[in-house]
Z-matrix of the N, CA and C atoms (Angstrom, degrees):
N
C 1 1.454
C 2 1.520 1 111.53
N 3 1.513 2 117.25 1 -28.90
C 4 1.562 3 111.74 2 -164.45
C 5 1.788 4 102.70 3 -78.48
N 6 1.539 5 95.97 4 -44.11
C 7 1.609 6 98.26 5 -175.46
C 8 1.212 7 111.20 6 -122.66
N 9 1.266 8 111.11 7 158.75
C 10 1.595 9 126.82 8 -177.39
C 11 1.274 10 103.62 9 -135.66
N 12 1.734 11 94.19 10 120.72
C 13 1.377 12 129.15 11 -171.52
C 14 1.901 13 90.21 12 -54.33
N 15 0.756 14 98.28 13 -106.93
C 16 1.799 15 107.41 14 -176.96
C 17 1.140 16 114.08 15 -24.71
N 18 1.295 17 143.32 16 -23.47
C 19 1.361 18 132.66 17 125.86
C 20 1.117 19 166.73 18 -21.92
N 21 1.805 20 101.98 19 -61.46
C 22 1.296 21 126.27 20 125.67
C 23 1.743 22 116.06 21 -32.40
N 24 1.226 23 134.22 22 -80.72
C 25 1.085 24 158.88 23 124.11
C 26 1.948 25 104.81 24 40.34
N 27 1.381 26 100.67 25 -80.79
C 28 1.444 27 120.76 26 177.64
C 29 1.451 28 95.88 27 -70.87
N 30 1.349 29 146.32 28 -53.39
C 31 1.258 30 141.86 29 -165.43
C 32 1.869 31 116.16 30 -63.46
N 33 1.294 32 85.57 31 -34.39
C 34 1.583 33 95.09 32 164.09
C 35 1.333 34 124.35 33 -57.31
N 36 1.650 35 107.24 34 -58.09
C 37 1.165 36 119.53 35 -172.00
C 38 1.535 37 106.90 36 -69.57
N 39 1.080 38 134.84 37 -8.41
C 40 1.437 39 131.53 38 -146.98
C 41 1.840 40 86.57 39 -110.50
N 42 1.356 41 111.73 40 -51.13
C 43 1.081 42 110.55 41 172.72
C 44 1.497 43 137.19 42 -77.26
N 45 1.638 44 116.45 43 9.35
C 46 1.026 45 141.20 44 164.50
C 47 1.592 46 104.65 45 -69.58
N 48 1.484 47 83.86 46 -70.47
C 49 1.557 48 94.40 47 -165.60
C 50 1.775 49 117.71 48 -59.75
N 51 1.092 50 112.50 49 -8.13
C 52 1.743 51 137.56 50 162.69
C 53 1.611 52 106.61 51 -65.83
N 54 1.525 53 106.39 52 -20.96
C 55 1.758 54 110.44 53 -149.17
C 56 1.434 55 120.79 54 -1.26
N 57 1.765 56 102.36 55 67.89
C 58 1.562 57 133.79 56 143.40
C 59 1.528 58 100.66 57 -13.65
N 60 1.306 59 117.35 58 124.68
C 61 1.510 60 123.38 59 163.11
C 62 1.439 61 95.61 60 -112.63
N 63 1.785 62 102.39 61 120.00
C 64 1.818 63 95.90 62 173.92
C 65 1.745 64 118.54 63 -70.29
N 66 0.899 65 118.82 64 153.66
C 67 1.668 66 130.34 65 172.79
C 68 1.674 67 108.73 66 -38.89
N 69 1.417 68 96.28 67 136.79
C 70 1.889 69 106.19 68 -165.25
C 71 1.788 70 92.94 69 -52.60
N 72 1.762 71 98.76 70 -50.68
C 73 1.628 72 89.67 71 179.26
C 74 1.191 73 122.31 72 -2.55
N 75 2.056 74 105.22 73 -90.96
C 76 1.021 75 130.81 74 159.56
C 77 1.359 76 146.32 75 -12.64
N 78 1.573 77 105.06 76 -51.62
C 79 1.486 78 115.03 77 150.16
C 80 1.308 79 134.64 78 -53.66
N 81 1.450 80 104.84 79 -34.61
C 82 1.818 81 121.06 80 -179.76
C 83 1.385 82 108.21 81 -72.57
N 84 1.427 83 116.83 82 -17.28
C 85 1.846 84 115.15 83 -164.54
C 86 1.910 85 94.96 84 -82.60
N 87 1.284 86 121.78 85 137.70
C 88 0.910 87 126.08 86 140.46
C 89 1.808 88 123.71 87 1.38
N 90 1.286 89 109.54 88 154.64
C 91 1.594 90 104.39 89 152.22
C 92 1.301 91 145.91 90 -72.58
N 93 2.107 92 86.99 91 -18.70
C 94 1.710 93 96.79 92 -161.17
C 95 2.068 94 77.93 93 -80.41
N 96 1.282 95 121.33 94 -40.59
C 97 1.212 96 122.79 95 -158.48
C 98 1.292 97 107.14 96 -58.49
N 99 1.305 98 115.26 97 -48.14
C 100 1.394 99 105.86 98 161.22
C 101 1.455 100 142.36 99 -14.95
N 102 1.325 101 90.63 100 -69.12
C 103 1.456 102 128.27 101 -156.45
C 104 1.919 103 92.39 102 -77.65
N 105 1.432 104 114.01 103 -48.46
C 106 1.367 105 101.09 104 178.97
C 107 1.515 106 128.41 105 -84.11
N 108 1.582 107 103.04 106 0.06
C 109 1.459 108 111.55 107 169.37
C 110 1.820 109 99.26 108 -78.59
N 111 1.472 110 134.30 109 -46.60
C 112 0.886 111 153.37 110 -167.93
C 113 1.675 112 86.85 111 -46.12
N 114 0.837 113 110.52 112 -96.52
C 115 1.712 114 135.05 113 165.66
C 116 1.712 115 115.96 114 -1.21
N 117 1.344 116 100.30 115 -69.99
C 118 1.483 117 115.63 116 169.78
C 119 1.323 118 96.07 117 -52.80
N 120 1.643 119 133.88 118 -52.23
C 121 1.516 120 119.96 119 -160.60
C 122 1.320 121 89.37 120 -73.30
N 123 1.331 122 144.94 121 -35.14
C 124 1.663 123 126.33 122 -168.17
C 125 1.417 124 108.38 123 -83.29
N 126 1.211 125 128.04 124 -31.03
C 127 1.628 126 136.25 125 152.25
C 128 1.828 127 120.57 126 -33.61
N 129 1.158 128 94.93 127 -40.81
C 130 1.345 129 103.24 128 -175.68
C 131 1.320 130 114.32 129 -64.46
N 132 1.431 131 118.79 130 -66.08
C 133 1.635 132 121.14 131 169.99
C 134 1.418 133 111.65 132 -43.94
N 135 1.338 134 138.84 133 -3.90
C 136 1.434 135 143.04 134 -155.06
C 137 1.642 136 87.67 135 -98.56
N 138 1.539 137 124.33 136 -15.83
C 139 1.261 138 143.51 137 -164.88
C 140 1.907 139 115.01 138 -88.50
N 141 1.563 140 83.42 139 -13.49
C 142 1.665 141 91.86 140 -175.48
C 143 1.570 142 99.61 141 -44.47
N 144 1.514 143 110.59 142 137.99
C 145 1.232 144 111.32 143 -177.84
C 146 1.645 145 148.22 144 69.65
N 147 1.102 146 92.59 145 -29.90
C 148 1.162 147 105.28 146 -174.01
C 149 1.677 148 114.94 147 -74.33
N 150 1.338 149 122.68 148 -37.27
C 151 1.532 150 130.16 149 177.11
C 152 1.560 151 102.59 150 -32.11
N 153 1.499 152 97.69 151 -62.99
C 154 1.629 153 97.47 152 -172.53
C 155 1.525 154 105.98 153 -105.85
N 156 1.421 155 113.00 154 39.86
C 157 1.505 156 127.95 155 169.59
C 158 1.254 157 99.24 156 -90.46
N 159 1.078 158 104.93 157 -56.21
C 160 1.683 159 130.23 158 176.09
C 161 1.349 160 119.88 159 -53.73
N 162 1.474 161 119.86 160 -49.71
C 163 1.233 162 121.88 161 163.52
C 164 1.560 163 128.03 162 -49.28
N 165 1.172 164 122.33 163 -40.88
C 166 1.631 165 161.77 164 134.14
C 167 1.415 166 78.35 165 -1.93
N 168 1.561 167 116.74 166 -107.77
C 169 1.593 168 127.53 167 -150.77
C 170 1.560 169 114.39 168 -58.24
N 171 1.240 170 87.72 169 -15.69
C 172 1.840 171 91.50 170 179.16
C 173 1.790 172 118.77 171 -84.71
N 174 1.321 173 78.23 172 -43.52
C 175 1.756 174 82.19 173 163.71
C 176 1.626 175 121.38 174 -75.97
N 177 0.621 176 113.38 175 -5.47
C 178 1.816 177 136.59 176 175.51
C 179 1.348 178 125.10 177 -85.07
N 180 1.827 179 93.24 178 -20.37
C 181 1.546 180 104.60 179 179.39
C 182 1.607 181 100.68 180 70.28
N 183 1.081 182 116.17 181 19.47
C 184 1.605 183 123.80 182 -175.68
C 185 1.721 184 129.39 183 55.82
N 186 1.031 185 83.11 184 15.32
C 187 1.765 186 101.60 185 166.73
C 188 1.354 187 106.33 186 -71.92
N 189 1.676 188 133.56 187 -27.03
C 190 1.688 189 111.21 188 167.91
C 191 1.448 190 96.99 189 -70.08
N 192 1.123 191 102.63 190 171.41
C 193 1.464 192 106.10 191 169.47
C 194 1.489 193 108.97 192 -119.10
N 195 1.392 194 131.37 193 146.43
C 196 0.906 195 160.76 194 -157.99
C 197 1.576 196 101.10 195 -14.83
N 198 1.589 197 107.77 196 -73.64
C 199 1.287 198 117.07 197 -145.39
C 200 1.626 199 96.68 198 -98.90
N 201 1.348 200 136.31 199 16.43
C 202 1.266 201 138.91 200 170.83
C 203 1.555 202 103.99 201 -97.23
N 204 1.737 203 118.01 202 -39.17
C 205 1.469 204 132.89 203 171.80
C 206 2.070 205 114.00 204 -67.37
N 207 1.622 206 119.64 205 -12.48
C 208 0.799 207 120.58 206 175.14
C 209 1.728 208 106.91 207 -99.37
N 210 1.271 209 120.03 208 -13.59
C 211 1.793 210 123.07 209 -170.81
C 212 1.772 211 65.19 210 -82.61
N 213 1.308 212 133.32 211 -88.58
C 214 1.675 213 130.09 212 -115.71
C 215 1.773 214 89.10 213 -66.95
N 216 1.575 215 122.83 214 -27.84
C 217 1.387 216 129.42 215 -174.67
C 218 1.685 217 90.24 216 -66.02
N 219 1.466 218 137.43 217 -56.04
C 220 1.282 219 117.71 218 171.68
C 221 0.943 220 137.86 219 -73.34
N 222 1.658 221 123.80 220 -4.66
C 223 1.585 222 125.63 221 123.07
C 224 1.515 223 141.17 222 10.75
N 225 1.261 224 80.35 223 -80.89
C 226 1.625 225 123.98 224 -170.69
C 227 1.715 226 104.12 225 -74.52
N 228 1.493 227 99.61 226 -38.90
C 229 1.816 228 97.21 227 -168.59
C 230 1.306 229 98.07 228 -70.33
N 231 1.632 230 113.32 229 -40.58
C 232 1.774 231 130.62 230 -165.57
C 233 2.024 232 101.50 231 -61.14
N 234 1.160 233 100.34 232 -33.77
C 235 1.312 234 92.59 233 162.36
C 236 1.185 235 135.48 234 -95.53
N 237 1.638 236 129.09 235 -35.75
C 238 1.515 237 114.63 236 146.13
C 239 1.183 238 114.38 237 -31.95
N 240 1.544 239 128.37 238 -57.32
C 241 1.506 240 110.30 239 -166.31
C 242 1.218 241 95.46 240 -60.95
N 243 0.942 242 139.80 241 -48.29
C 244 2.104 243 140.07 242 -161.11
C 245 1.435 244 95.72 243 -51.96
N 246 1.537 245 135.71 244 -38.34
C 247 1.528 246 137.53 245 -154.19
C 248 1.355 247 99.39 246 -102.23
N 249 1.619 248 126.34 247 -45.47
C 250 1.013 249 138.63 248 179.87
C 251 1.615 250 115.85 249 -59.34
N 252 1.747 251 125.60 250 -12.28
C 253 1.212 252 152.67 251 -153.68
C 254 1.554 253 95.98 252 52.54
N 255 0.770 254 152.67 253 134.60
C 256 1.503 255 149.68 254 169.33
C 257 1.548 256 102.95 255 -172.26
N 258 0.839 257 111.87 256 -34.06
C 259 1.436 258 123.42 257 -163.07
C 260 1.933 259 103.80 258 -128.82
N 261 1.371 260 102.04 259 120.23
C 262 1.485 261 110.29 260 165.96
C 263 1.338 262 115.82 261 -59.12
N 264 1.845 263 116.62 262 148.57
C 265 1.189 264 107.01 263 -177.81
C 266 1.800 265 127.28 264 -59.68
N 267 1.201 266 87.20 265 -48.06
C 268 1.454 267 113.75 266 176.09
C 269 1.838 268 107.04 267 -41.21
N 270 1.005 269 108.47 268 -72.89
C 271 1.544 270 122.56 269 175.91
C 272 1.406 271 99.31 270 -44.62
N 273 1.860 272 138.06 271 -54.71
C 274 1.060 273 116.56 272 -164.90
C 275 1.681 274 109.79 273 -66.13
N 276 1.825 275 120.03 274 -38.65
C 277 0.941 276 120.18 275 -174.53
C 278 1.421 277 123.85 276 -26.67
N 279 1.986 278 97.47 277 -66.17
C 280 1.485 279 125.21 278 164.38
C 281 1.725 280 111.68 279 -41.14
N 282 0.934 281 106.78 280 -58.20
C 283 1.876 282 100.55 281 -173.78
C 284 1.633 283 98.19 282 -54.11
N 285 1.360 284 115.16 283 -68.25
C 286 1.854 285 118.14 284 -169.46
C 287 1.673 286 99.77 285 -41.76
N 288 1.515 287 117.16 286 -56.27
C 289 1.468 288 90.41 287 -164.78
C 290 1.345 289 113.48 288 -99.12
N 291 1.538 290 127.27 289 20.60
C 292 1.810 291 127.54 290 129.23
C 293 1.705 292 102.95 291 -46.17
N 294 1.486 293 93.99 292 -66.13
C 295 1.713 294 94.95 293 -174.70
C 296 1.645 295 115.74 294 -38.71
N 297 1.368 296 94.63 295 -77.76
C 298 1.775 297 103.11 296 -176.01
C 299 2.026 298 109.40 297 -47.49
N 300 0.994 299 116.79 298 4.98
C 301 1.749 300 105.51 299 164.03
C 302 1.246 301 98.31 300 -108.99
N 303 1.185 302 142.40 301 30.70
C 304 1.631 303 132.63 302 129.89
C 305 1.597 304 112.30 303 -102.51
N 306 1.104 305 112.38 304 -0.38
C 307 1.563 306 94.79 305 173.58
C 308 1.624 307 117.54 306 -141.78
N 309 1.225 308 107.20 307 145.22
C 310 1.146 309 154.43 308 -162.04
C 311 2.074 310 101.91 309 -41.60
N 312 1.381 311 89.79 310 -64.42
C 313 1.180 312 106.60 311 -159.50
C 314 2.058 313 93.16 312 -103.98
N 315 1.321 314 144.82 313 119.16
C 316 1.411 315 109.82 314 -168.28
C 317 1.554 316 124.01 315 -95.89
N 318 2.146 317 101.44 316 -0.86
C 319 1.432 318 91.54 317 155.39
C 320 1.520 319 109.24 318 -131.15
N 321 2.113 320 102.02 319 166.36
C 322 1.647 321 94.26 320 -178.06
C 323 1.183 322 106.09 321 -50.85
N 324 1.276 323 103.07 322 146.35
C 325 1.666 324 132.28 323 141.08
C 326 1.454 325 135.83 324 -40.13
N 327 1.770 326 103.64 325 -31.24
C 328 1.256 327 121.84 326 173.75
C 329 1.783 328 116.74 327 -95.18
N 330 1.088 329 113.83 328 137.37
C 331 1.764 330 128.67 329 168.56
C 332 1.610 331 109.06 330 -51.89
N 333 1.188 332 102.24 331 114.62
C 334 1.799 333 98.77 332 159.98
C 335 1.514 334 124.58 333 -25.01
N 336 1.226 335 105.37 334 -38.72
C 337 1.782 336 128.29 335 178.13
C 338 1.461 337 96.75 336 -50.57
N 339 1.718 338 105.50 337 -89.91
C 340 1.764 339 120.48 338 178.10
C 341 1.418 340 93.47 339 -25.73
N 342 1.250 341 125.49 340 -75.23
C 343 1.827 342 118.33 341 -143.87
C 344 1.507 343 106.21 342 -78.42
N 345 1.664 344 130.51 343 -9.05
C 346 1.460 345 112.45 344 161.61
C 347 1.373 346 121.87 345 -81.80
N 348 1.505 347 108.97 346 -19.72
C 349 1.339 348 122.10 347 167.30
C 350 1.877 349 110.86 348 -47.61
N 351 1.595 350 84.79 349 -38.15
C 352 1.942 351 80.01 350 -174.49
C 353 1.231 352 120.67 351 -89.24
N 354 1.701 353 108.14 352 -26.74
C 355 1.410 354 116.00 353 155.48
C 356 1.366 355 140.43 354 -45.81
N 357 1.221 356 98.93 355 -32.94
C 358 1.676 357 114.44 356 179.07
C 359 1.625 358 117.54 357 -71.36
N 360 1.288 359 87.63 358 -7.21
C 361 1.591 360 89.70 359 -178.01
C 362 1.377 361 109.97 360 -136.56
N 363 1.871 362 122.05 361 27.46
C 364 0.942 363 143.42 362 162.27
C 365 1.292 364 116.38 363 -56.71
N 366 1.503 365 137.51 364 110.76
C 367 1.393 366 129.38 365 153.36
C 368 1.654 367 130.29 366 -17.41
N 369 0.972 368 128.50 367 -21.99
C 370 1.232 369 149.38 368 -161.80
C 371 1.755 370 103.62 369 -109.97
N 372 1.444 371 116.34 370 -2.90
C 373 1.363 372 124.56 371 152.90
C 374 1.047 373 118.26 372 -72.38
N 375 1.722 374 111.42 373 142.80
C 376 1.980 375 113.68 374 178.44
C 377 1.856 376 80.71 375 -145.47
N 378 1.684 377 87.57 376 107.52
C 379 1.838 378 111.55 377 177.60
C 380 1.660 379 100.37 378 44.25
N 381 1.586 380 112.59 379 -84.18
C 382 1.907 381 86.17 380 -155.46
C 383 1.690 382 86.82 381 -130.48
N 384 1.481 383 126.89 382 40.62
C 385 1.204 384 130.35 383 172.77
C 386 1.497 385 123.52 384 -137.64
N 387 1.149 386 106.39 385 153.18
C 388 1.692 387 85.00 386 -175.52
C 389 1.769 388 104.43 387 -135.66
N 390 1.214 389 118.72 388 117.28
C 391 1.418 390 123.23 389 -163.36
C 392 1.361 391 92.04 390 -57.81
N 393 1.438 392 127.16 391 158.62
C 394 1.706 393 156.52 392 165.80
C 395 0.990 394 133.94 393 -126.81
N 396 0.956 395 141.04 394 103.89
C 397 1.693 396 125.93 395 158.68
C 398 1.395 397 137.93 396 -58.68
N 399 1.309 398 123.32 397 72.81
C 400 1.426 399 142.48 398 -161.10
C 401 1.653 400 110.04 399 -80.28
N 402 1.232 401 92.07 400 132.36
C 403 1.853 402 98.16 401 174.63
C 404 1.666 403 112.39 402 -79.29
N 405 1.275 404 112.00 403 153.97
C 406 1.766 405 119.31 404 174.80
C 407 1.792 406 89.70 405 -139.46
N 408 1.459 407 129.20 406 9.75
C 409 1.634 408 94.88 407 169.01
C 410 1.600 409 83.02 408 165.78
N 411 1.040 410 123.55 409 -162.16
C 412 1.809 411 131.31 410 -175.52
C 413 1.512 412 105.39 411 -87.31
N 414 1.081 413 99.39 412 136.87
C 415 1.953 414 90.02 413 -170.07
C 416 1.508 415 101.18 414 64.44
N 417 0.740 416 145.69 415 -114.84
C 418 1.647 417 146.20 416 -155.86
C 419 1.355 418 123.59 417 -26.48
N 420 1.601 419 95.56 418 101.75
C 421 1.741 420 96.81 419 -174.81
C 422 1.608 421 99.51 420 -118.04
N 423 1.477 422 116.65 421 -179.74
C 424 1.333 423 123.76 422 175.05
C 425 1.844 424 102.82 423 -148.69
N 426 1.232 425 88.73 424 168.72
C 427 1.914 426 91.63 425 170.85
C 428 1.862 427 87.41 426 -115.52
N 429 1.514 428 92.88 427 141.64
C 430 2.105 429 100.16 428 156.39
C 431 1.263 430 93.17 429 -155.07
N 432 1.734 431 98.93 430 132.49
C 433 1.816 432 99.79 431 146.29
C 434 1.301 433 135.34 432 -68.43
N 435 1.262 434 116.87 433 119.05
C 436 1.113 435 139.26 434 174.66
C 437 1.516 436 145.91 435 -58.22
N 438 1.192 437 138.86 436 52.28
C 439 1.370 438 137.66 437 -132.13
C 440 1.942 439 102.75 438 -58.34
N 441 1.180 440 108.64 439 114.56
C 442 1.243 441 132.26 440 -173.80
C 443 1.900 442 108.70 441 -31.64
N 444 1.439 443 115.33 442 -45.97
C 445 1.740 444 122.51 443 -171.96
C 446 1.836 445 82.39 444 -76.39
N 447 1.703 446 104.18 445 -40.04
C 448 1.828 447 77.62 446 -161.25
C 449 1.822 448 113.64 447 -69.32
N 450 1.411 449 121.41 448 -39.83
C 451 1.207 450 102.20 449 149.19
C 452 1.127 451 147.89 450 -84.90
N 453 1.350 452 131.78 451 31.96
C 454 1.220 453 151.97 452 126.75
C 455 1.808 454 106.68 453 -41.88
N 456 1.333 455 120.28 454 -72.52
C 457 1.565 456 132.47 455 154.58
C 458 1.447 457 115.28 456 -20.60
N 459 1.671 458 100.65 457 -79.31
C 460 1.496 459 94.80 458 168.76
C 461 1.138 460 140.15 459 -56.89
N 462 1.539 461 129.18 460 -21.85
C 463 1.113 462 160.45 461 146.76
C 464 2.263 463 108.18 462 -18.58
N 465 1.334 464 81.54 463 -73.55
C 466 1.727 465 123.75 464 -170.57
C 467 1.480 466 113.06 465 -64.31
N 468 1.500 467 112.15 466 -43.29
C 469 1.198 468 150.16 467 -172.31
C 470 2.000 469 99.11 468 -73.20
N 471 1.511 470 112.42 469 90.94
C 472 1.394 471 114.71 470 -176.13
C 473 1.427 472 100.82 471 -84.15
């Protein structure tokens, strides 16, 4: 679900045929450095949801359990991307009600308010942003930092 092979696939090729020269930076780092920045960026999408999955069980006092607090956290992302434009309407519709037939209840329980409160003090913060894994289509995810007031806005923003 996170990645799409043929996606990947075309994105390669597209950026071949660009023959992209990466940043001298980049060139100067080591191999191992490479390779574990590489890593961390594929780690990251592994994050879909979970920021405010996490927020979920904490506000819950941890009575959701894990993987019910990560569906309503991809909720929440499925609609940032929808606000953020990233995501077609149509497509988000389809993703939420895949989502909503695993759960119980089909929206959080918790206030946008409560769960930025828990966000803000998410590991996955760098100073006043907090990286995401945002959808643009089925399979197709991305990581962006997020400036904390602007989704606060989007957040707020019905």
């Amino acid at each position: 679900f996170i990645l799409n092979k043929t996606f990947i696939e075309k994105y390669v090729k597209k950026k071949k045929k660009k023959r992209a020269v990466p940043p001298p930076e980049f060139l100067e780092q080591g191999q191992e450095e490479i390779l574990r920045r590489i890593k961390n960026a594929k780690r990251r999408l592994l994050n879909l949801g979970h920021t405010f999955g996490h927020a979920v069980e904490v506000a819950s006092g941890y009575t959701v359990p894990h993987g019910e607090g990560v569906l309503y956290g991809l909720k929440i992302i499925l609609d940032l991307s929808l606000k953020m434009e990233y995501l077609p309407k149509g497509e988000h519709e389809n993703l939420c009600k895949f989502v909503d037939g695993f759960l119980d209840k089909k929206s959080c329980p918790y206030s946008a308010e409560q769960l930025l409160g828990f966000v803000a003090t998410d590991k996955k913060m760098r100073a006043d942003d907090v990286v995401l894994a945002l959808v643009f289509g089925v399979g197709k995810c991305f990581t962006k930092a997020v400036d904390i007031e602007k989704l606060k806005g989007l957040c707020f923003d019905s």
